[in-house]
C-alpha positions as CSV (number, residue, x, y, z in Angstrom):
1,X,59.9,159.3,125.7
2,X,61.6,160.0,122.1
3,X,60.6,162.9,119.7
4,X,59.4,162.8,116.7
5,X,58.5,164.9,113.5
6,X,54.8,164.1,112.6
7,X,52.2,165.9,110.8
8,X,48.0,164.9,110.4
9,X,47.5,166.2,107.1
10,X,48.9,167.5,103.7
11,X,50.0,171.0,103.7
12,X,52.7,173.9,104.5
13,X,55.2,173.4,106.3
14,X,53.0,174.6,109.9
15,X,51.7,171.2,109.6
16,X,54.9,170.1,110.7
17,X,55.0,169.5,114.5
18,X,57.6,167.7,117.0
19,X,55.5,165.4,119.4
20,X,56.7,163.1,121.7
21,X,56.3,159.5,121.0
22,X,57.4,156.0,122.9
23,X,61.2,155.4,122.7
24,X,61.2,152.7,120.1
25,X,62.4,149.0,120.7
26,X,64.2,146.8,118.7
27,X,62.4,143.5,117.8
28,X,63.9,141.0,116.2
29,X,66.6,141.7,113.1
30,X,66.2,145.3,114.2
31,X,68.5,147.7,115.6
32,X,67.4,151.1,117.6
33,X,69.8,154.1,116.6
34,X,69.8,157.6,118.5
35,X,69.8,160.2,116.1
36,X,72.7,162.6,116.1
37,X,71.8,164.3,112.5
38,X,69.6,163.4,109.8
39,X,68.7,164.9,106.2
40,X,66.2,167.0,104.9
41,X,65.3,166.5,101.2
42,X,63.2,167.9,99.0
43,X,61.0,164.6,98.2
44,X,59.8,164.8,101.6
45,X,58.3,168.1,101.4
46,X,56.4,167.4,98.2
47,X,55.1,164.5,100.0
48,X,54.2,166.1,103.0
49,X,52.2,168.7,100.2
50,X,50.2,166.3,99.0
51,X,51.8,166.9,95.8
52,X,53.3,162.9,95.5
53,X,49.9,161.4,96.8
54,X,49.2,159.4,93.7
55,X,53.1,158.1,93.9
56,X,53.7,158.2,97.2
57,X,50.9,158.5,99.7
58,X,50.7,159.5,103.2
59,X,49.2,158.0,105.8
60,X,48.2,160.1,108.9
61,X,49.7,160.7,111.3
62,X,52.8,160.4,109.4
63,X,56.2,161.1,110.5
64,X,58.8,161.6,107.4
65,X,62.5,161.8,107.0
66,X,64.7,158.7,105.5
67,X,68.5,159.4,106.3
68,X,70.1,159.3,109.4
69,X,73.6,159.0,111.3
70,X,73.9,158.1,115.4
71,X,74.6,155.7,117.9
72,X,73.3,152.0,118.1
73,X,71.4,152.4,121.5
74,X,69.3,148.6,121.3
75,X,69.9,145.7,119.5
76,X,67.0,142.4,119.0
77,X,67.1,139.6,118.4
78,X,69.0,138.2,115.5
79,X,71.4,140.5,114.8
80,X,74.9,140.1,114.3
81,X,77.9,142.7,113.5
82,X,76.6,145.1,115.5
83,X,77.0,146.4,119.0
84,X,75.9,148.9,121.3
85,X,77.8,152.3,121.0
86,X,78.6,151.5,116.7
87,X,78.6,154.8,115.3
88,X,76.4,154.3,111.9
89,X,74.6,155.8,109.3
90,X,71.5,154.3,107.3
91,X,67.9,155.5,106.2
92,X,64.7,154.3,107.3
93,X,62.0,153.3,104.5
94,X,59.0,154.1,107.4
95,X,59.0,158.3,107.2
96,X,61.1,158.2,110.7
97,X,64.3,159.3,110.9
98,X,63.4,163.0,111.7
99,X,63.0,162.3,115.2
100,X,65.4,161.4,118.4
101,X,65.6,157.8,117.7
102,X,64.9,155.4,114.6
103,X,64.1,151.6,114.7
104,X,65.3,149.9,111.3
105,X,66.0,146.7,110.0
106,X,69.9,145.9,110.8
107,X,70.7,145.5,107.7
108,X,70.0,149.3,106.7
109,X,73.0,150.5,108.8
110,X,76.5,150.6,107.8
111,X,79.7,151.7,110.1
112,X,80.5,155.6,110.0
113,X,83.9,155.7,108.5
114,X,86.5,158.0,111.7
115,X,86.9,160.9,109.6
116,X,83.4,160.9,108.3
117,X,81.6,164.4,109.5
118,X,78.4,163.5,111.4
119,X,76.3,166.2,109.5
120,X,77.5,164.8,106.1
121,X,77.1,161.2,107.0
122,X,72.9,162.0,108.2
123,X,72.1,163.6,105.1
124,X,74.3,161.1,102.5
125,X,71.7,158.3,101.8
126,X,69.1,160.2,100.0
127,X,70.9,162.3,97.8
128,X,74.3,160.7,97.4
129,X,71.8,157.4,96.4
130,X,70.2,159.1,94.0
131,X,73.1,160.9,92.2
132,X,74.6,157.9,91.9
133,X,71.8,156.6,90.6
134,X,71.6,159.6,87.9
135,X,75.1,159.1,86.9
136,X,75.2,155.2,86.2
137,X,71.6,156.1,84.3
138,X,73.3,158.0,81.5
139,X,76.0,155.8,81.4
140,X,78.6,158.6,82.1
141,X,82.0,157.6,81.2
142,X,85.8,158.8,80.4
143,X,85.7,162.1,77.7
144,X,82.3,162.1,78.4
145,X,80.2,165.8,78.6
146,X,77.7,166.1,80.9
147,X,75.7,168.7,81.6
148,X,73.5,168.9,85.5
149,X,71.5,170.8,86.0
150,X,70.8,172.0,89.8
151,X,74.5,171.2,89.9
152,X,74.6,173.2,93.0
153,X,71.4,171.0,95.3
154,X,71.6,168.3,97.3
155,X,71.9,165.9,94.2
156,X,73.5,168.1,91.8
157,X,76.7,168.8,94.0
158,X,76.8,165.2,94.3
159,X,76.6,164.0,90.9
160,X,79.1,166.5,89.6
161,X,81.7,165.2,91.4
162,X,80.9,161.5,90.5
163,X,80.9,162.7,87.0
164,X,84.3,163.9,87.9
165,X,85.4,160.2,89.3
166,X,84.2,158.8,86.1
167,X,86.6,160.3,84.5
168,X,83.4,162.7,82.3
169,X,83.2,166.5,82.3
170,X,80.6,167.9,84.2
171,X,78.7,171.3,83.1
172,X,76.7,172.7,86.1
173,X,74.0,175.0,85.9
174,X,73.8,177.0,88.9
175,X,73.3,180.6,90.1
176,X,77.1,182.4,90.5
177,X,77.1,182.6,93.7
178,X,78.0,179.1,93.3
179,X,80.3,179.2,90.2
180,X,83.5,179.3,92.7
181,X,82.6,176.5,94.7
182,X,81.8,174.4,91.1
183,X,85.1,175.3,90.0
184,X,86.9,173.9,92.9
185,X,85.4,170.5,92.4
186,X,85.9,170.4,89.1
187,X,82.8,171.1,87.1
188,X,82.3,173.8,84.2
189,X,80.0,176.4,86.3
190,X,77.3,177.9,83.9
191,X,74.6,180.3,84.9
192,X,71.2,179.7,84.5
193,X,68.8,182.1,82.7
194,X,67.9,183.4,79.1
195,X,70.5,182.3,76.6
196,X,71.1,179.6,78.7
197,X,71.5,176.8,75.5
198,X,74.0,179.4,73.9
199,X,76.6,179.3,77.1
200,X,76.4,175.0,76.9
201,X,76.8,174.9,73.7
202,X,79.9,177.3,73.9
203,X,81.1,175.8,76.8
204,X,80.7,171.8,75.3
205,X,81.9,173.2,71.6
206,X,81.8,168.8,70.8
207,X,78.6,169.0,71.7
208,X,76.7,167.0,75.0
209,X,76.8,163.3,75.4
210,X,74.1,163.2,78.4
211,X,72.0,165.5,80.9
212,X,70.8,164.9,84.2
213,X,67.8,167.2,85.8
214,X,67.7,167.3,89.1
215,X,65.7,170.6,89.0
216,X,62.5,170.0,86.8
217,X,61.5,173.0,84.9
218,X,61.9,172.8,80.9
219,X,65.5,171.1,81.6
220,X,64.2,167.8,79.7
221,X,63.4,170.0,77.1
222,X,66.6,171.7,76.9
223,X,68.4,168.4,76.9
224,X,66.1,167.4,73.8
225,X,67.1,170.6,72.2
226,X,71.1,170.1,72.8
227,X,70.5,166.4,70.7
228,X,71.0,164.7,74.0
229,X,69.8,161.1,73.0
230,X,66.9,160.3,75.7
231,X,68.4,157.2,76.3
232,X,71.2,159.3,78.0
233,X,68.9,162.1,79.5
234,X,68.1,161.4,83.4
235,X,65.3,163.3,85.4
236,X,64.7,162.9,89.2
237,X,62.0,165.3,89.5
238,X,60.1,166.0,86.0
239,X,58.2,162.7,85.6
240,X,55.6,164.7,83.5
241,X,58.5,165.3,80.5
242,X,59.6,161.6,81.4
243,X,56.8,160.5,79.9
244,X,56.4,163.1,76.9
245,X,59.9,162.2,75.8
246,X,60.6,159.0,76.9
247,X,64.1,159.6,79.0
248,X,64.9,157.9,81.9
249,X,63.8,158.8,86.0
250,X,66.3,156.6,87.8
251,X,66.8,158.0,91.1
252,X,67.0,157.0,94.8
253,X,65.0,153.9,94.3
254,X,67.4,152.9,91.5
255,X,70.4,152.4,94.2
256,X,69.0,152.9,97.5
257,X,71.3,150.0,99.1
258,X,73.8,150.0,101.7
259,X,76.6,149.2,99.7
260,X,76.1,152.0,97.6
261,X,75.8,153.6,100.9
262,X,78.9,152.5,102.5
263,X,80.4,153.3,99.1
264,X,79.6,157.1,99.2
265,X,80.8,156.9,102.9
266,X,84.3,155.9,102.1
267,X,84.5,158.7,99.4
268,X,83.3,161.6,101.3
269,X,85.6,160.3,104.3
270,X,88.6,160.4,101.6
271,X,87.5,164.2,100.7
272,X,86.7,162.8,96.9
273,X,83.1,163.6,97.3
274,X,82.3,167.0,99.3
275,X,79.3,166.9,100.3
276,X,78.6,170.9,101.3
277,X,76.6,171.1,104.6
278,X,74.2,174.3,103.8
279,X,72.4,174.7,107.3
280,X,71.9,172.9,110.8
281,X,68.8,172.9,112.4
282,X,67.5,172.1,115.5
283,X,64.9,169.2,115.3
284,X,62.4,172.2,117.1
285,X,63.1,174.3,114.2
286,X,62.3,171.9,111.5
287,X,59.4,174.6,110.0
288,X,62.6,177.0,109.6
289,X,64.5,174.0,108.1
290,X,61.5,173.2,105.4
291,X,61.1,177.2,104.8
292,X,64.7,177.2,103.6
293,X,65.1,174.0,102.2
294,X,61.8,175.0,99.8
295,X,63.3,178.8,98.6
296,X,65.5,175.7,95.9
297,X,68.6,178.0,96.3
298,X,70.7,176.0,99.1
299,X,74.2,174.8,98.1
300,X,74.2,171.0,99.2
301,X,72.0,169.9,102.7
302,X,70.4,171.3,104.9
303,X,70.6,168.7,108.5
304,X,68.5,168.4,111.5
305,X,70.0,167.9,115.0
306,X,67.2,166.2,117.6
């Protein structure tokens, strides 16, 4: 038998139980993976809320979790390139990969580069995707200012150092604790808090060419505020001020491939991209895992080992 996050109906996170459930097989096009880590993110505990029900409903008993890295265990029918014992990494779109072994389609795996950490490479789809995704949204470019906020999250510390590949300045709001560790990839660090527009627009002197909010709060607002045109403002979180202003909510879903996948990969095995790896939990301790994850003060992912 496998094991498996699962949970019967929308709630805290006690609703949250590991169950054991028959070892999957893999039918035809499909490939079988055993889990070594996988991602938490925050989507999947607003889900598991109820809070995404009219976007995203659940349907019980649901399991959750999208990325993944492990070993290709079974192989059907069909599939070609890949062989038992491939190290890989991938994401699942059934709410699965928070369990001991995931059954995808073979197409949503792509080889773990040798020096890529195994923690880094399960929780890289969701969050490197969507900063990605963020980043090529408000067309950020060389000389270009850009200000993220939640630069210190899962996305955030992603998307600054994109920025940063692009050749763009990237301004970071973020507590201090995490000013240092800002620094040393190479955004501005600025702390959040009242006066908040003062320190940006002291710290971008030309003035802001685009904003990404991976936070929510009134950071659509703020971006407004700055002159940021909307065309150039990106929220993954704030649909609500989406709407209200009319800037753009590219995320995940934007660039939720494998290429980009295998893309992010080869950067974070080069060190270009450091993906900070804020907790490891066992897949028994996923409560714990979801009680942290939800306090919104982590630097980078938080992983679960099954």
């Amino acid at each position: 038998m496998a094991r498996a996050v699962k949970f019967d109906h929308y709630g805290g996170i006690e609703e949250l139980q590991v169950v054991e459930v028959p070892t999957p097989k893999a039918g035809p096009g499909r490939v079988v993976v055993e889990v070594v880590a996988a991602g938490i993110n925050p989507g999947e505990a607003l889900i598991r809320s109820g809070a995404l029900h009219e976007r995203w409903p659940a349907t019980f008993p649901s399991g959750e979790g999208t990325d993944f890295a492990g070993r290709v265990v079974d192989i059907g029918s069909g599939v070609g390139g890949v062989t038992i014992g491939d190290e890989v990494l991938g994401f699942t779109d059934e709410r699965a990969s928070h369990a001991t072994h995931v059954v995808v389609p073979a197409e949503q795996v792509t080889p773990k580069p040798a020096g890529l950490d195994w923690d880094v490479a399960g929780a890289l789809y969701v969050a490197g995707t969507t900063a990605f995704a963020a980043v090529r949204a408000v067309a950020a470019g060389q000389g270009d200012t850009v200000v993220v906020a939640g630069a210190a999250g899962g996305v955030g510390s992603i998307a600054v150092q994109l920025l940063r590949v692009r050749g763009a300045t990237a301004l970071g709001i973020a507590s201090e604790a995490n000013h240092d560790w800002l620094r040393k990839v190479g955004a501005i660090p600025v702390a959040y808090g009242p006066g908040l527009i003062d320190r940006i627009r002291a710290a971008a002197p030309d003035g802001v060419d685009a904003f990404i909010d991976t936070f929510g709060a009134d950071y659509v607002e703020l971006a407004v505020e700055l002159g940021v045109p909307v065309e150039r403002i990106d929220t993954i979180i704030n649909f609500a001020a989406a709407e209200k202003y009319g800037v753009k909510t590219e995320g995940n879903a934007a660039a939720g491939t494998i290429d980009v996948l295998a893309e992010l990969a080869e950067l974070a095995a080069a060190g270009t991209v450091e993906v900070p790896i804020a907790a490891v939990y066992p897949l028994d301790k996923v409560q714990e895992a979801y009680r942290e994850l939800e306090q919104r003060h982590t630097r980078g992912k938080i992983v679960l080992h099954p």
